[in-house]
PDB file as gemmi writes it, atoms N, CA and C in Angstrom:
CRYST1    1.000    1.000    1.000  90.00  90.00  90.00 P 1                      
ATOM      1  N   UNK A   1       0.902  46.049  36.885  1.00  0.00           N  
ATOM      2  CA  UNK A   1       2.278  46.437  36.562  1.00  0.00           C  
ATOM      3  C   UNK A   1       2.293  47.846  35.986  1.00  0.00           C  
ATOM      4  N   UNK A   2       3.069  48.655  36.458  1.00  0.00           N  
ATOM      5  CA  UNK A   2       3.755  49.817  35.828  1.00  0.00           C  
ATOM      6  C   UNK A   2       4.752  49.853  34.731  1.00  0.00           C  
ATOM      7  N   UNK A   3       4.586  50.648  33.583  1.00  0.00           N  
ATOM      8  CA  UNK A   3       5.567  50.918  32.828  1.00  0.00           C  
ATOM      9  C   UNK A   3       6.859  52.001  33.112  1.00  0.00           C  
ATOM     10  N   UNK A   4       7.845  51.408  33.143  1.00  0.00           N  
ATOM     11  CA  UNK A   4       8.757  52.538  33.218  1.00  0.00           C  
ATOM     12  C   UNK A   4      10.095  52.282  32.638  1.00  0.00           C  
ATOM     13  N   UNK A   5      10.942  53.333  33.049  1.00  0.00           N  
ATOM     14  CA  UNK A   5      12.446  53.077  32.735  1.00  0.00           C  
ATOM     15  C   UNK A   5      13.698  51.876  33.842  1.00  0.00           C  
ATOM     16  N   UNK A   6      14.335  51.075  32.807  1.00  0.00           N  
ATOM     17  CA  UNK A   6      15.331  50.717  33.634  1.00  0.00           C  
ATOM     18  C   UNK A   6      15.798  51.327  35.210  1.00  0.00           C  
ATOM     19  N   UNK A   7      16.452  52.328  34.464  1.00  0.00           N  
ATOM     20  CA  UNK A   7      16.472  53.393  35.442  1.00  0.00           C  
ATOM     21  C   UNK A   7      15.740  53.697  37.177  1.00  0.00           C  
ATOM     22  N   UNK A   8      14.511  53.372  36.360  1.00  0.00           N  
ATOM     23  CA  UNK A   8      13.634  53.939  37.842  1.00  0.00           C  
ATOM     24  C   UNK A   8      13.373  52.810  38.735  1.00  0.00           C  
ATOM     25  N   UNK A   9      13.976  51.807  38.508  1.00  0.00           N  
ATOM     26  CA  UNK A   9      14.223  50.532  39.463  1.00  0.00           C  
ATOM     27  C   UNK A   9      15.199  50.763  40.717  1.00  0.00           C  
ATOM     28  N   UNK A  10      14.293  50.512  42.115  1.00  0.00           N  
ATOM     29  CA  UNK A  10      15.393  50.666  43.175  1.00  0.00           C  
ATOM     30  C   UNK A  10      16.160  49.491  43.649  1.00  0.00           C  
ATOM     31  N   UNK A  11      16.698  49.135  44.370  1.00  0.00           N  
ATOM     32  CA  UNK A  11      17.549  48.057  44.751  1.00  0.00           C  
ATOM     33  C   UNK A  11      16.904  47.484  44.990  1.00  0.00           C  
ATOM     34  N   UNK A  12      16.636  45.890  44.949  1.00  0.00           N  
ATOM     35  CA  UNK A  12      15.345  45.168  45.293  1.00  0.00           C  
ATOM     36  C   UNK A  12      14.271  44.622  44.376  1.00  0.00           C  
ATOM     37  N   UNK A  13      14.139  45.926  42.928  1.00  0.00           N  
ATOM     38  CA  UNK A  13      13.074  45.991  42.687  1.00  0.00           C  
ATOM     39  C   UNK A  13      13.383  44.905  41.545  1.00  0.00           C  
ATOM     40  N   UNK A  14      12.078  44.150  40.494  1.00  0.00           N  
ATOM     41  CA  UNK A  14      12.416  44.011  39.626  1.00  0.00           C  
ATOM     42  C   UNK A  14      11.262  43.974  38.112  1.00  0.00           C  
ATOM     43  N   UNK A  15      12.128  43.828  36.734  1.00  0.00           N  
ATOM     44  CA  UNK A  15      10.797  44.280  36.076  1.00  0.00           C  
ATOM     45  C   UNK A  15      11.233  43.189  34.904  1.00  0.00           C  
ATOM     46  N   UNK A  16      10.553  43.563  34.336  1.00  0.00           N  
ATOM     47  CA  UNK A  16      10.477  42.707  32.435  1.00  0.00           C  
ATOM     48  C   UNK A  16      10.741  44.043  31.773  1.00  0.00           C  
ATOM     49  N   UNK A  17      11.253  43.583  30.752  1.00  0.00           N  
ATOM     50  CA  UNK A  17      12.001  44.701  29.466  1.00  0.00           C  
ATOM     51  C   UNK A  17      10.556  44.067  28.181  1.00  0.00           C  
ATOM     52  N   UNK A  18      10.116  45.484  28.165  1.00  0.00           N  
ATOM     53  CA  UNK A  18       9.269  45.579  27.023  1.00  0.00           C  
ATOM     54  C   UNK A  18       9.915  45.965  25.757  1.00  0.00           C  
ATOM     55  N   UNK A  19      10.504  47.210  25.602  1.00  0.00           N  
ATOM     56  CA  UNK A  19      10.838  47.997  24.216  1.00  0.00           C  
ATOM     57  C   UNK A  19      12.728  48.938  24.927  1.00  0.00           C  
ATOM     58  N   UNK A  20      13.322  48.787  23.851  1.00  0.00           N  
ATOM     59  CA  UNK A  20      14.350  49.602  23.785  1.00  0.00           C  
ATOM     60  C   UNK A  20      14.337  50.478  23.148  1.00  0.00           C  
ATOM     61  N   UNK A  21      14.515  51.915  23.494  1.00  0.00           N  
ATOM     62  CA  UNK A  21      14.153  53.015  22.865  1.00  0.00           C  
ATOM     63  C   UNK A  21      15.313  53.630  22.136  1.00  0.00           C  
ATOM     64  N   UNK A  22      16.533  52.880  22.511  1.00  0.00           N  
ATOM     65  CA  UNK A  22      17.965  53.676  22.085  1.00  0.00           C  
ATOM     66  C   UNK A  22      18.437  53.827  20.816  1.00  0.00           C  
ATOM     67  N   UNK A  23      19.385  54.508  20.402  1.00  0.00           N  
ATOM     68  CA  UNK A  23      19.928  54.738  19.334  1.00  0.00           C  
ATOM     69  C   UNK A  23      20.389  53.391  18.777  1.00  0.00           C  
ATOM     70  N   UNK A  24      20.574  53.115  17.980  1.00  0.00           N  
ATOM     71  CA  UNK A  24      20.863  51.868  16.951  1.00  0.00           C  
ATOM     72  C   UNK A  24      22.554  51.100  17.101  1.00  0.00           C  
ATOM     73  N   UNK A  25      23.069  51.965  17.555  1.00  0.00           N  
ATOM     74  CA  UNK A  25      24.474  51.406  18.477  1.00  0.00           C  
ATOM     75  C   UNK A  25      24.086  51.090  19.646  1.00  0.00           C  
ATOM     76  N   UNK A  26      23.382  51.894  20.392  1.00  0.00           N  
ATOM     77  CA  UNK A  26      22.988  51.227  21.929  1.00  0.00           C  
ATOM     78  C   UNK A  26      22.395  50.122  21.983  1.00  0.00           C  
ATOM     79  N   UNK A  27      21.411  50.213  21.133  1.00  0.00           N  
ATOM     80  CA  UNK A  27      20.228  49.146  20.832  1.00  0.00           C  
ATOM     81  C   UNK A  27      20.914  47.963  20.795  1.00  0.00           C  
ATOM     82  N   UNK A  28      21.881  47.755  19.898  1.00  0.00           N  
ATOM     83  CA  UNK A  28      22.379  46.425  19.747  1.00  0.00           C  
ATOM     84  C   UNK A  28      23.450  46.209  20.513  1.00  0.00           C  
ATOM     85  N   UNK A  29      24.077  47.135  21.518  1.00  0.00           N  
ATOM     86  CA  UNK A  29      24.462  46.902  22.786  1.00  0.00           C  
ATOM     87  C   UNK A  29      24.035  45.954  23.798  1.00  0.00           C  
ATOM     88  N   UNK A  30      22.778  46.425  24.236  1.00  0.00           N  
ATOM     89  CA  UNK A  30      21.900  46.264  25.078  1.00  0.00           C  
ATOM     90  C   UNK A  30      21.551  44.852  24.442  1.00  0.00           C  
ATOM     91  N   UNK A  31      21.351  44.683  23.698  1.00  0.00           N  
ATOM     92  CA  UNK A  31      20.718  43.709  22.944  1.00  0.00           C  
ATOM     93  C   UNK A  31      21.563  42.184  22.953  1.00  0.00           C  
ATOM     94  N   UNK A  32      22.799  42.849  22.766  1.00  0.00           N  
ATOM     95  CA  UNK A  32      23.852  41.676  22.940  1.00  0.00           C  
ATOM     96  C   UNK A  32      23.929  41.114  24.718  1.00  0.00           C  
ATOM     97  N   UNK A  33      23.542  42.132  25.394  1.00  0.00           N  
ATOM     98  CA  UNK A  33      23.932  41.427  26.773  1.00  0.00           C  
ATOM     99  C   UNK A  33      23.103  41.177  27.482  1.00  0.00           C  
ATOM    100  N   UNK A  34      21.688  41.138  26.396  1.00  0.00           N  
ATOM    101  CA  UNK A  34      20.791  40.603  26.868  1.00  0.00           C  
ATOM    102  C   UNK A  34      19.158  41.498  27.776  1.00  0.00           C  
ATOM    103  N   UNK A  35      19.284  42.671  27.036  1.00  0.00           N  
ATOM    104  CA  UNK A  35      18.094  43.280  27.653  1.00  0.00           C  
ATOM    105  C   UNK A  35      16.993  43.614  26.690  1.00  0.00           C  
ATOM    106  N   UNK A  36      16.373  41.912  26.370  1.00  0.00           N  
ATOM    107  CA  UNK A  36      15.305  41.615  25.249  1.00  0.00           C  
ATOM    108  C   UNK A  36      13.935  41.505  25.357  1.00  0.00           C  
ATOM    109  N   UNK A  37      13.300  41.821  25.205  1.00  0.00           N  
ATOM    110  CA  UNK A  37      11.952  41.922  25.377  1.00  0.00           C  
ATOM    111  C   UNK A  37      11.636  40.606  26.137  1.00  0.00           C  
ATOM    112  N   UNK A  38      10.602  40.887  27.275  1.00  0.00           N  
ATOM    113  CA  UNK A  38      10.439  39.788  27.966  1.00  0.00           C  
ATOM    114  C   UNK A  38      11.357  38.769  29.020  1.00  0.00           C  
ATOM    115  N   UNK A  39      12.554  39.272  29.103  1.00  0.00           N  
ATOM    116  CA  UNK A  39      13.471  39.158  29.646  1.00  0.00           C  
ATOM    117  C   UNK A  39      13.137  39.972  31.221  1.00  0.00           C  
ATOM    118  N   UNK A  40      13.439  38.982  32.353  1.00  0.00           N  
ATOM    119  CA  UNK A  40      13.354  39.562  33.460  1.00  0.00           C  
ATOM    120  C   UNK A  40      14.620  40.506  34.412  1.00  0.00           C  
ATOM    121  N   UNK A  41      14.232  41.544  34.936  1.00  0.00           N  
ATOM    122  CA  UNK A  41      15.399  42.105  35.529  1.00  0.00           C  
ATOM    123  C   UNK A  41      15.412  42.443  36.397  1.00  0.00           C  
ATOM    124  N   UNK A  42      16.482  42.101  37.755  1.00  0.00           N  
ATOM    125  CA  UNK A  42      16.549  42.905  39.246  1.00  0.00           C  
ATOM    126  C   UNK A  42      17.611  43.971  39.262  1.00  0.00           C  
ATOM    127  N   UNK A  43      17.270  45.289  39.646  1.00  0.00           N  
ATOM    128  CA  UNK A  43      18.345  45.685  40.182  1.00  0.00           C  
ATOM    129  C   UNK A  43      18.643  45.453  41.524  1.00  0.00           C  
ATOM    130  N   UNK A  44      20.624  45.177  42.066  1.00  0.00           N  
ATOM    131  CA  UNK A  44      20.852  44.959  42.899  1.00  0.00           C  
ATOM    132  C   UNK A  44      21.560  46.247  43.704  1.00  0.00           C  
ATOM    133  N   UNK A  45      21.745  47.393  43.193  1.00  0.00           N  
ATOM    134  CA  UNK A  45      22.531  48.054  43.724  1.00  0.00           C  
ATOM    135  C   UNK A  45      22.613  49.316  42.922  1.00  0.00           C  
ATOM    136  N   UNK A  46      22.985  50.455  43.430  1.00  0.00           N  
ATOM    137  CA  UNK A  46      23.640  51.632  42.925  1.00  0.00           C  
ATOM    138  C   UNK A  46      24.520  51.675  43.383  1.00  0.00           C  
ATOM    139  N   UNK A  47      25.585  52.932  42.563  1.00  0.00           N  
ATOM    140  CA  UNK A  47      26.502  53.338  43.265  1.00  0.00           C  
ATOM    141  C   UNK A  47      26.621  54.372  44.257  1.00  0.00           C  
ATOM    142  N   UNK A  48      27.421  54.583  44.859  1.00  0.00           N  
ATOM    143  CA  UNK A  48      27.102  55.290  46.213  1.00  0.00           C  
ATOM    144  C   UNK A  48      26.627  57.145  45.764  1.00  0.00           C  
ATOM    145  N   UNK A  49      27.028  57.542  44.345  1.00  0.00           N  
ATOM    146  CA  UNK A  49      26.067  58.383  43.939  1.00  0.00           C  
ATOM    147  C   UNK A  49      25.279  58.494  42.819  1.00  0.00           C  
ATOM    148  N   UNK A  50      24.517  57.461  43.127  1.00  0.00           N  
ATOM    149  CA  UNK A  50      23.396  56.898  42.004  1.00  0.00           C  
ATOM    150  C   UNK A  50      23.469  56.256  40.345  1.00  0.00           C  
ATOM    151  N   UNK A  51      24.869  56.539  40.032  1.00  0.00           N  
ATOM    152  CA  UNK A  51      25.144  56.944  38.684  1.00  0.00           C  
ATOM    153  C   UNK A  51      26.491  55.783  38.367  1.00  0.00           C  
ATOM    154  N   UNK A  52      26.720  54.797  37.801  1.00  0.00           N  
ATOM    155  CA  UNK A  52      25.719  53.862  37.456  1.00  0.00           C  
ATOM    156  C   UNK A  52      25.252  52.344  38.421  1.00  0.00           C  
ATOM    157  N   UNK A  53      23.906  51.820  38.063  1.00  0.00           N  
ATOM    158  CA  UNK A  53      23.471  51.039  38.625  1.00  0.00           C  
ATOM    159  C   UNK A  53      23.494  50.096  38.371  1.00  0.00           C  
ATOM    160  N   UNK A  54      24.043  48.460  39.343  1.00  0.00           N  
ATOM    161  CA  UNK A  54      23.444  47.124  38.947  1.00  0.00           C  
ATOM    162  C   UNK A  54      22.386  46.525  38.859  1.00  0.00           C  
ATOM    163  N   UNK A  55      22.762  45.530  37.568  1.00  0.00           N  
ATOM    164  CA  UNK A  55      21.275  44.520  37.129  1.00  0.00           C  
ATOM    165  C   UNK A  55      21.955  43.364  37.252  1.00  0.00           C  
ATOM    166  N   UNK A  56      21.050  42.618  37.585  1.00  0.00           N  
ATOM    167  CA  UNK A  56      21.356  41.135  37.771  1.00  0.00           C  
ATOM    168  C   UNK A  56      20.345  40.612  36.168  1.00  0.00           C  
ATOM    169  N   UNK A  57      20.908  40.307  35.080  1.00  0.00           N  
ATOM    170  CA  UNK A  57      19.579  39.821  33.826  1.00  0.00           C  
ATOM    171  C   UNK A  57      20.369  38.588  33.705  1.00  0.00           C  
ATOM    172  N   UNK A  58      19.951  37.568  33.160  1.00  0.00           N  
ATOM    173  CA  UNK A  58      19.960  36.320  32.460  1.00  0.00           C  
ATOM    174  C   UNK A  58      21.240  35.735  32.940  1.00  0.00           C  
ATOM    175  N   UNK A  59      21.218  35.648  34.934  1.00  0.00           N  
ATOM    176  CA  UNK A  59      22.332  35.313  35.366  1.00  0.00           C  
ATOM    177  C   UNK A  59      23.994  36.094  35.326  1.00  0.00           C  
ATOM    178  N   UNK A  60      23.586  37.131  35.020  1.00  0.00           N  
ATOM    179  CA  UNK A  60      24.989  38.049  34.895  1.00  0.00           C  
ATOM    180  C   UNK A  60      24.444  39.657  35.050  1.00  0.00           C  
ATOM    181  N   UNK A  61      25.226  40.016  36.238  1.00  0.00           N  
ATOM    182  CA  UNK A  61      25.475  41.502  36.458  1.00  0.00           C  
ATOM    183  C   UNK A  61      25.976  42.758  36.060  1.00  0.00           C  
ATOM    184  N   UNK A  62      25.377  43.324  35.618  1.00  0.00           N  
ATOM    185  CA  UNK A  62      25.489  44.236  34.491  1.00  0.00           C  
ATOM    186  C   UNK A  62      25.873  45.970  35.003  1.00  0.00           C  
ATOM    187  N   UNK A  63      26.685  46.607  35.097  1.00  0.00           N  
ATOM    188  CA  UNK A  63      26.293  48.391  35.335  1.00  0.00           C  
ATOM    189  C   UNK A  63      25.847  48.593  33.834  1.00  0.00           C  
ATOM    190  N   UNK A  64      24.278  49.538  34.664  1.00  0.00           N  
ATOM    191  CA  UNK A  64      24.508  50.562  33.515  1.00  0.00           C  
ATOM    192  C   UNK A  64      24.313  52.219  33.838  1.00  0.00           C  
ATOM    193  N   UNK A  65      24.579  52.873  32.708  1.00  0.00           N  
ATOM    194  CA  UNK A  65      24.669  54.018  33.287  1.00  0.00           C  
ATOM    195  C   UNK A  65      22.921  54.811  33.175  1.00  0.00           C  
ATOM    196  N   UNK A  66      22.507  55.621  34.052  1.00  0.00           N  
ATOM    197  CA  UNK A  66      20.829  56.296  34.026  1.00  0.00           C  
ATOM    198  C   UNK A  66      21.030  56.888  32.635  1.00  0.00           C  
ATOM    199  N   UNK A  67      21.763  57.553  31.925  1.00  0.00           N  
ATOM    200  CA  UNK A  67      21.870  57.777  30.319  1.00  0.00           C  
ATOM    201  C   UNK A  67      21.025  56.887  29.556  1.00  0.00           C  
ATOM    202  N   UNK A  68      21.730  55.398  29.647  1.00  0.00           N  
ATOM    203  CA  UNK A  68      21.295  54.116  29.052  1.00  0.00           C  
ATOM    204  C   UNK A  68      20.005  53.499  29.343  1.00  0.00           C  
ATOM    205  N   UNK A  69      20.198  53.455  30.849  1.00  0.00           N  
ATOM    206  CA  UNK A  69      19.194  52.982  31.392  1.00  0.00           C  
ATOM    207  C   UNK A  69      17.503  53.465  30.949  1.00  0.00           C  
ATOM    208  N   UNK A  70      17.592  54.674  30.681  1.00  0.00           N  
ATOM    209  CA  UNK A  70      16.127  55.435  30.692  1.00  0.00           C  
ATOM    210  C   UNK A  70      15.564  54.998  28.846  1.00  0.00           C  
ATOM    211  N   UNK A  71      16.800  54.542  28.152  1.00  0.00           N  
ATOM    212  CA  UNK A  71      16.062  53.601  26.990  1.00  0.00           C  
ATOM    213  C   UNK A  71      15.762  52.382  26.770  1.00  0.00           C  
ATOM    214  N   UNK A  72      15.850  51.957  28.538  1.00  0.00           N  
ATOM    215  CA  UNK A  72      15.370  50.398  28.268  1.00  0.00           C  
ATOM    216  C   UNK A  72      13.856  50.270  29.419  1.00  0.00           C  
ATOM    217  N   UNK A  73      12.641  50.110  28.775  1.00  0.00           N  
ATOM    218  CA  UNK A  73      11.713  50.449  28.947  1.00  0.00           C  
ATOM    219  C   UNK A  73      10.906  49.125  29.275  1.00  0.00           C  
ATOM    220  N   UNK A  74      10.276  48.932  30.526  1.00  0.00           N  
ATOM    221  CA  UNK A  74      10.066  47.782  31.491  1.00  0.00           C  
ATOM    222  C   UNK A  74       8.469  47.896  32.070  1.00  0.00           C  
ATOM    223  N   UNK A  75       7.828  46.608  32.072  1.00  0.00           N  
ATOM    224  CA  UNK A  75       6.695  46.545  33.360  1.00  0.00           C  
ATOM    225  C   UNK A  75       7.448  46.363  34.358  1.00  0.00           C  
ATOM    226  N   UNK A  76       7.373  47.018  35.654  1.00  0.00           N  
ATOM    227  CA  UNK A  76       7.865  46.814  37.027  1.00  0.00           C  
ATOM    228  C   UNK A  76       6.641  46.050  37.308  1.00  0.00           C  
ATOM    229  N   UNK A  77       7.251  44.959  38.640  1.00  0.00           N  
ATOM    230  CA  UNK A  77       6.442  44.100  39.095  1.00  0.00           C  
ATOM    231  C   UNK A  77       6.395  43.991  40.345  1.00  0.00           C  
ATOM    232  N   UNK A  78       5.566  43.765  41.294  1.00  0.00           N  
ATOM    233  CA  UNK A  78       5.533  44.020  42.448  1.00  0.00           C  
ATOM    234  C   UNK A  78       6.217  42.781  43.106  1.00  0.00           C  
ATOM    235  N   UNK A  79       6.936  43.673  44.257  1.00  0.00           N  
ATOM    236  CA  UNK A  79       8.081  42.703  45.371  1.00  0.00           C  
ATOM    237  C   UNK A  79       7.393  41.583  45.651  1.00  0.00           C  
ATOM    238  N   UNK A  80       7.725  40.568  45.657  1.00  0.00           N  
ATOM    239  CA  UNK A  80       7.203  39.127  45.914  1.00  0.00           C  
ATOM    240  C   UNK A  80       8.152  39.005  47.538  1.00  0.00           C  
ATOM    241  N   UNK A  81       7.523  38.261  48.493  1.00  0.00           N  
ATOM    242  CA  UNK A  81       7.848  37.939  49.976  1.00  0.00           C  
ATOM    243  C   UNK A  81       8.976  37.181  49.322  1.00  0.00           C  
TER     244      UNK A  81                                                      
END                                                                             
């Protein structure tokens, strides 16, 4: 597994949320809707100019924006058939 940002997830892809790096309002943003350590995540989609992207986490679809996204910090996991 690779470490990276929310963010750098393409459509398809999906990862686990290790650490949130955000400011202390974001943090408990994120936190409330569920992007908790160990928690699994797909993105399903961008928007047609990249900015912001869907997550499918803990049964509910989420935009967020690449701002946000790049403080929520993930093992990516490789595509399963």
């Amino acid at each position: 597994m690779q470490k990276r940002s929310l963010c750098d997830l393409a459509p398809g892809e999906r990862g686990t949320v290790t650490a949130l790096t955000a400011d202390a309002g974001m943090r408990r943003r994120l936190l409330d809707i569920g992007f908790i350590p160990g928690t699994p995540v797909t993105c399903i989609g961008r928007s047609p100019f990249g900015d912001p992207a869907a997550y499918l986490i803990r049964g509910t679809v989420i935009a967020i924006r690449k701002k946000d996204g790049r403080t929520v910090r993930l093992d990516r996991e490789a595509n399963r058939p």
